[in-house]
C-alpha positions, 0 to 999 in steps of 0.5 A: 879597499876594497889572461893567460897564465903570467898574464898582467894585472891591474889596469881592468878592462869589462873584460877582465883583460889588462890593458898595456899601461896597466900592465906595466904599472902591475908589473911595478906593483909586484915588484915592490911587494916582493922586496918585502914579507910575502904570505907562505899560504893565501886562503881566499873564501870566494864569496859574492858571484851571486850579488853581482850577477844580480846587481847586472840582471844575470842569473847566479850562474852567470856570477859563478862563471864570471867567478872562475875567470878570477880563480884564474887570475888570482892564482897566476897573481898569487904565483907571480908574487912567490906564494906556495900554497893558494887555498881557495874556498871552492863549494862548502858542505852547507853549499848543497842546500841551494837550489838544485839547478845552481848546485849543479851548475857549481859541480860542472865549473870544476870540469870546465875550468880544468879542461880549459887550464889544466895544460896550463896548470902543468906547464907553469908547474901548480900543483893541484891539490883538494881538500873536502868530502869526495862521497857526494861529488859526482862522478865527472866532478870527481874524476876532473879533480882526480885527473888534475891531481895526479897530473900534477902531482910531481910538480914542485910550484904553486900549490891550487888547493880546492876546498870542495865539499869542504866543511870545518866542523865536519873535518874536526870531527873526522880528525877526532874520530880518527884519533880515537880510533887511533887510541883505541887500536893501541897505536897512541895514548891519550897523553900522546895527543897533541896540537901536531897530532891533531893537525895531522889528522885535518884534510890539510894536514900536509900543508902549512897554516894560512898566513893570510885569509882574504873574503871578498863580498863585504861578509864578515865571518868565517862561514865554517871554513879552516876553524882550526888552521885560521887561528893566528892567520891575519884576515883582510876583507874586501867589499868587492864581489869575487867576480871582480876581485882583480889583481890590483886588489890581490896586491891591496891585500899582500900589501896589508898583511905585510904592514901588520906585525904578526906575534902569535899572542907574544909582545 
């Protein structure tokens, strides 16, 4: 187990270009996968960069832009195959207890990956989307997403969700403070509470739950992401680093999910 936009896949150059053969047995590969069950939503924890920069002799930095090329690889995979929405787990709330100077590497890639792609982005009809605390990012963070999100917003493809500044507990949390406060104000009882209530409440609340989890990294847990929504979605794990995480290995995972039969706690 382990480009331009509509650009190729599979057969990887060091790179991270396709060459022509590889492209054309990709191009096979989609095909095939499309005739069967395709995962409405795709949540990706991105984990990794920093080990794979170590293992070369680079500083983590380096693994974390070598990481964004396969954000960019993966979402034109992901839009290829038909998936709608394609979350990916982009900085967590427990993210700012790294060291200083990486974390402000990680606020910058946001900014730089945007103004590279997002005329891209709006041409091939993704719609951007984020998720997280907006307080503590920075301005020039913020104002990158922000941009993309609005001009973005009346596309009608692919939906990019970052989960940035993003942490389930807290988001929990927050949906159960906004409840109660909800009650209180009068607006709903507490017998009017339920699982749809609830859900509504989240920060992807107008998103469907993921059908497909992916880690890359070999890491085997959840790392506080989407506590609530993961809850009857199918999890594939991959030892490969996220900087690698190629096309083909998208492919492996589609190709699992739609060997496995989903029946939400039924027969």
């Amino acid at each position: 187990m382990s480009n331009r936009f509509l650009g190729g896949l599979f057969g990887k150059r060091e790179d991270g270009g396709q060459s022509r053969a590889g492209s054309s047995q990709s191009h096979a590969s989609e095909e095939l996968l499309k005739e069967g069950r395709i995962p409405r939503h795709v949540a990706i924890i991105m984990d990794g960069n920093g080990r794979w920069a170590k293992a070369r002799g680079l500083p983590r930095v380096a693994g974390h832009h070598s990481g964004m090329k396969a954000v960019k690889r993966i979402t034109q995979a992901a839009d290829r195959l038909g998936v709608e929405y394609l979350t990916m787990y982009a900085f967590s709330t427990e993210n700012w207890k790294r060291p200083k100077a990486e974390v402000d590497f990680l606020m910058k890639l946001p900014q730089e990956f945007l103004s590279i792609e997002l005329e891209d982005l709006i041409r091939n009809n993704v719609q951007v989307k984020m998720m997280g605390v907006r307080d503590l990012l920075p301005d020039f963070t913020l104002d990158a997403i922000e941009e993309a999100v609005r001009r973005t917003a009346d596309n009608t493809g692919l939906v990019l969700n970052f989960a940035l500044n993003y942490g389930s507990r807290m988001e929990i949390v927050e949906a159960a403070r906004t409840i109660a406060k909800r009650a209180a104000a009068g607006e709903l009882t507490p017998d009017e509470i339920d699982e749809q209530t609830f859900q509504q409440s989240l920060l992807s609340g107008d998103l469907p739950d993921p059908d497909l989890l992916i880690r890359t990294s070999g890491e085997l847990r959840l790392s506080n992401f989407m506590l609530w929504q993961l809850a009857y979605s199918e999890f594939w794990f991959t030892d490969v680093y996220w900087p690698e995480f190629s096309e083909s290995h998208f492919h492996d995972a589609i190709r699992e999910y739609q060997r496995r039969a989903r029946r939400y706690g039924g027969i």
